[in-house]
Chimera marker file (.cmm) of the C-alpha trace (Angstrom):
<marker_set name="trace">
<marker id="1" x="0.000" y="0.000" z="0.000" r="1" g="1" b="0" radius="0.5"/>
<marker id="2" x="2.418" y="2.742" z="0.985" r="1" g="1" b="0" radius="0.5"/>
<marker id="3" x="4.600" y="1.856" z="-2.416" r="1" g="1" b="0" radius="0.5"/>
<marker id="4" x="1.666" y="2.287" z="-4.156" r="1" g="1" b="0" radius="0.5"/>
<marker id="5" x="1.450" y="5.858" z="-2.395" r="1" g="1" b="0" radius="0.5"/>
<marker id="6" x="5.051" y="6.503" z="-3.190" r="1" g="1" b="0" radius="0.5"/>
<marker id="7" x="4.775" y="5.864" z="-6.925" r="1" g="1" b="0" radius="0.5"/>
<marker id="8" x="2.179" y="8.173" z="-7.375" r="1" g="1" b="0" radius="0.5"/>
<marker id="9" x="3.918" y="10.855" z="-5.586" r="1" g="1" b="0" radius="0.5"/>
<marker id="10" x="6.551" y="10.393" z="-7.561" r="1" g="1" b="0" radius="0.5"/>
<marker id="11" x="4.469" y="11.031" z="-10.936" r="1" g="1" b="0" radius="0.5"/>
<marker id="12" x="2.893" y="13.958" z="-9.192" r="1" g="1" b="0" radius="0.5"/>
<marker id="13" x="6.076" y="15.446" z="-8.667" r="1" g="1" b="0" radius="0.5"/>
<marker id="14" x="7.119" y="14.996" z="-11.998" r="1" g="1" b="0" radius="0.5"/>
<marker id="15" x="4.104" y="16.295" z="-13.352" r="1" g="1" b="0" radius="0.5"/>
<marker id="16" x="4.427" y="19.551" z="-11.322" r="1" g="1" b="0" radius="0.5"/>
<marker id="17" x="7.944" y="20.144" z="-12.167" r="1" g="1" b="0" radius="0.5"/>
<marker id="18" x="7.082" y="19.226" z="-15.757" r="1" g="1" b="0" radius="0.5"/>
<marker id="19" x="4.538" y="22.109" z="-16.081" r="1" g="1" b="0" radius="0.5"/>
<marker id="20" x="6.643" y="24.942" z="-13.834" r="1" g="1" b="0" radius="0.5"/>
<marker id="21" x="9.006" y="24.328" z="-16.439" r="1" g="1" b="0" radius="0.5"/>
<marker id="22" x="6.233" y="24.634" z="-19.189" r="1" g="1" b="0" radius="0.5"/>
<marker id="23" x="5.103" y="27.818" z="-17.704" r="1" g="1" b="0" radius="0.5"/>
<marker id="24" x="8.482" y="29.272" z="-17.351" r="1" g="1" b="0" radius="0.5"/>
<marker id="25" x="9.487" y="28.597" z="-20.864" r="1" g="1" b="0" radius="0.5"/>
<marker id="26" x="6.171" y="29.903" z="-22.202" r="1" g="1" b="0" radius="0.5"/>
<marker id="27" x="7.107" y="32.930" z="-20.197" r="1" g="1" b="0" radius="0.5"/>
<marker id="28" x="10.658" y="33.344" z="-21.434" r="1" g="1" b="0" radius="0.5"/>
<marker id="29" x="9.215" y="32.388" z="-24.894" r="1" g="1" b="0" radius="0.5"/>
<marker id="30" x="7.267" y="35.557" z="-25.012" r="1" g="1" b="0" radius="0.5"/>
<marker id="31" x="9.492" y="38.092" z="-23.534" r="1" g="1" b="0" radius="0.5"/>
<marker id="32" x="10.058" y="40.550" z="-26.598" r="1" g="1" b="0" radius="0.5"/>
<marker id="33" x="13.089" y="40.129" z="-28.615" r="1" g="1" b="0" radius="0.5"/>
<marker id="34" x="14.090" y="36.607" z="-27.284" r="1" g="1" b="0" radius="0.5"/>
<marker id="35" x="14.562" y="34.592" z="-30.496" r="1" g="1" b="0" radius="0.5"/>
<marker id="36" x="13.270" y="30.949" z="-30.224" r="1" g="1" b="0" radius="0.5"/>
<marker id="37" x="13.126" y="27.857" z="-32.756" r="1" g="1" b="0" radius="0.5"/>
<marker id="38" x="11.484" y="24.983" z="-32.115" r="1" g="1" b="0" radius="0.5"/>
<marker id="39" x="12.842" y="21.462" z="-31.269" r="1" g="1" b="0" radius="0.5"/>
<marker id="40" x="13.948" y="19.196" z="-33.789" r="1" g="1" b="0" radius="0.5"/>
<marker id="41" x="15.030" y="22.004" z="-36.181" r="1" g="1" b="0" radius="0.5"/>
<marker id="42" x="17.116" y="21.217" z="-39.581" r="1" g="1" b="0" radius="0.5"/>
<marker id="43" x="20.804" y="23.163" z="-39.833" r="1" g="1" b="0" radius="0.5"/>
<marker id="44" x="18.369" y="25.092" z="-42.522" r="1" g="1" b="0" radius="0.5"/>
<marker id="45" x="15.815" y="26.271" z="-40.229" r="1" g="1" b="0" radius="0.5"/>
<marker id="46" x="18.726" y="26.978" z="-37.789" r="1" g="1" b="0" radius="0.5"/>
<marker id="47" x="20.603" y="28.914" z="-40.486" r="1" g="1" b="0" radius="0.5"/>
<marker id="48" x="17.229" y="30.969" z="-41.330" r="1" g="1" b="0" radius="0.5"/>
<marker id="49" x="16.657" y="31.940" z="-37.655" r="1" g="1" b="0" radius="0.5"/>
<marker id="50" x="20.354" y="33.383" z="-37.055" r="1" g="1" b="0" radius="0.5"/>
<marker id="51" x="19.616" y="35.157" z="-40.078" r="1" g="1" b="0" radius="0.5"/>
<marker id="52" x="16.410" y="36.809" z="-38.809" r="1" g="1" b="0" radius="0.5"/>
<marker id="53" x="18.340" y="37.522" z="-35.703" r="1" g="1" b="0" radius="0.5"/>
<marker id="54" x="20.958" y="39.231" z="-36.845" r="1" g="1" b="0" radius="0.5"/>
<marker id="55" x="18.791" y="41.362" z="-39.637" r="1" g="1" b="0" radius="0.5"/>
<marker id="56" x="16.992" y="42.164" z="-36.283" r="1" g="1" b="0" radius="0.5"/>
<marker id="57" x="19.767" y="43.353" z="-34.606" r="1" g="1" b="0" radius="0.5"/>
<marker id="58" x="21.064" y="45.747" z="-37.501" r="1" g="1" b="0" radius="0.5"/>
<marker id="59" x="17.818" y="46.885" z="-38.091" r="1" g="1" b="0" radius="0.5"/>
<marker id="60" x="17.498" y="48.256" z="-34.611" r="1" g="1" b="0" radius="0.5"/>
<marker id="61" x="21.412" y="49.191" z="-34.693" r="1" g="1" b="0" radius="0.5"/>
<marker id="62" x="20.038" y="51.801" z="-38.121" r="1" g="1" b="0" radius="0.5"/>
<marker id="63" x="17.285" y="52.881" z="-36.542" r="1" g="1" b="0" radius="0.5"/>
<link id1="1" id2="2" r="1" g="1" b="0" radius="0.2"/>
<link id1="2" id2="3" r="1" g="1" b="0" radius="0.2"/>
<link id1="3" id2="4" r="1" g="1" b="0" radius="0.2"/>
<link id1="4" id2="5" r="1" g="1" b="0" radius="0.2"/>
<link id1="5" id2="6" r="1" g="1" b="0" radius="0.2"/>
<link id1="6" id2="7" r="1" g="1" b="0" radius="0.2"/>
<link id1="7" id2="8" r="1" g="1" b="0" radius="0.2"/>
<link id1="8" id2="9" r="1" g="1" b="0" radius="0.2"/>
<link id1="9" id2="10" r="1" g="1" b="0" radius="0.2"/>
<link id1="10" id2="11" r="1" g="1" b="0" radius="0.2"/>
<link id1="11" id2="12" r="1" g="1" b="0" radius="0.2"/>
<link id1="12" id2="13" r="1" g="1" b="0" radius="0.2"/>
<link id1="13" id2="14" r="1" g="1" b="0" radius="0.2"/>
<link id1="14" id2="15" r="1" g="1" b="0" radius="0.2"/>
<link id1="15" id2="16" r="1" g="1" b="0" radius="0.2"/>
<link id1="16" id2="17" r="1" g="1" b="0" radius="0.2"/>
<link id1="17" id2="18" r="1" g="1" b="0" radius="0.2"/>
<link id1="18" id2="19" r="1" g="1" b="0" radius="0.2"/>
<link id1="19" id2="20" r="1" g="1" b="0" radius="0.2"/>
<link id1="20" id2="21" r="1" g="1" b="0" radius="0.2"/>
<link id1="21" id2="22" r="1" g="1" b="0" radius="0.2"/>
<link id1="22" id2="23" r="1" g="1" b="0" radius="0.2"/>
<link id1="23" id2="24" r="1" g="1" b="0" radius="0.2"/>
<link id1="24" id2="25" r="1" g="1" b="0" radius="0.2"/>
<link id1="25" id2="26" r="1" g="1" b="0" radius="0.2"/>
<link id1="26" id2="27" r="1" g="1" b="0" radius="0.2"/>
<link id1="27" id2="28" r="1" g="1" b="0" radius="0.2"/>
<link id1="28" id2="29" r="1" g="1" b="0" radius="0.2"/>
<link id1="29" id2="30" r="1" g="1" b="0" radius="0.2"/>
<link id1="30" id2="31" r="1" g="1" b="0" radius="0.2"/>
<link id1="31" id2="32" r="1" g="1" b="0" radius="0.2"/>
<link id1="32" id2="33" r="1" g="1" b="0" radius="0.2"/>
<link id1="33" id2="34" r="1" g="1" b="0" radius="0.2"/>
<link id1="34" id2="35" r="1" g="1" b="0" radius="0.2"/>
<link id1="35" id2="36" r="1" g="1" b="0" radius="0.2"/>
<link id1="36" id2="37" r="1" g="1" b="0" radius="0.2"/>
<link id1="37" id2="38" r="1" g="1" b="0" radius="0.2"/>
<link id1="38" id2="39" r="1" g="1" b="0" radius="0.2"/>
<link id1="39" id2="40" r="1" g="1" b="0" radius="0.2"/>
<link id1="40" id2="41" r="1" g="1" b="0" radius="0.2"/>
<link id1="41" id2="42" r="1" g="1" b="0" radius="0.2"/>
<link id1="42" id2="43" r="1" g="1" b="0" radius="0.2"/>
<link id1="43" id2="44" r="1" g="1" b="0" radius="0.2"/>
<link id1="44" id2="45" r="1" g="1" b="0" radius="0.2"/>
<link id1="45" id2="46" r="1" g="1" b="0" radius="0.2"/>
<link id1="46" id2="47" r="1" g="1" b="0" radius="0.2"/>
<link id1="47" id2="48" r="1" g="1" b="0" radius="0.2"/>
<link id1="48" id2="49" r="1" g="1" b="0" radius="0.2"/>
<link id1="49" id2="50" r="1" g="1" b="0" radius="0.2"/>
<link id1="50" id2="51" r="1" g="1" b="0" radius="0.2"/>
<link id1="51" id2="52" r="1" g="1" b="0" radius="0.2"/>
<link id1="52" id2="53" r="1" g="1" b="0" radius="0.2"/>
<link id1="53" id2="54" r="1" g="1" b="0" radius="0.2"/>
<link id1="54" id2="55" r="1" g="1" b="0" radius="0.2"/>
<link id1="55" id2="56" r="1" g="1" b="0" radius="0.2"/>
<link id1="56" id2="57" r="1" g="1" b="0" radius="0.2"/>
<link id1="57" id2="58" r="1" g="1" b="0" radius="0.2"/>
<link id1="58" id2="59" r="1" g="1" b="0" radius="0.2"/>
<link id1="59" id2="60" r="1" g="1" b="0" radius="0.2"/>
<link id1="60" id2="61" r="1" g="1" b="0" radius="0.2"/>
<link id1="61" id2="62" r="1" g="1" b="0" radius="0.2"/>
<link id1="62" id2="63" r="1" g="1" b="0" radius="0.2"/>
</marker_set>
């Protein structure tokens, strides 16, 4: 009985952690001017989002 207990307070814990770290990344996520790509990305998509950050940064460099 009390394993039984201790295994599901195990996968509550790890459920709450699981979504404080949802929440803090969703957070962080939509703070303005943090660039994010999404997990799995291709060396393309990664080479298309360095160069949207760096137009971004010489955009607000010029203005």
């Amino acid at each position: 009985m009390i394993t039984n207990y201790s295994n599901i307070f195990s996968v509550v814990m790890a459920l709450l952690l699981f979504i404080i770290i949802l929440v803090v990344a969703h957070q962080r996520i939509l703070d303005k001017g943090v660039a994010f790509i999404q997990k799995p990305f291709s060396m393309a998509d990664m080479t298309e989002k360095v160069r949207e950050v760096l137009d971004m940064a010489l955009d607000k460099n010029q203005g």
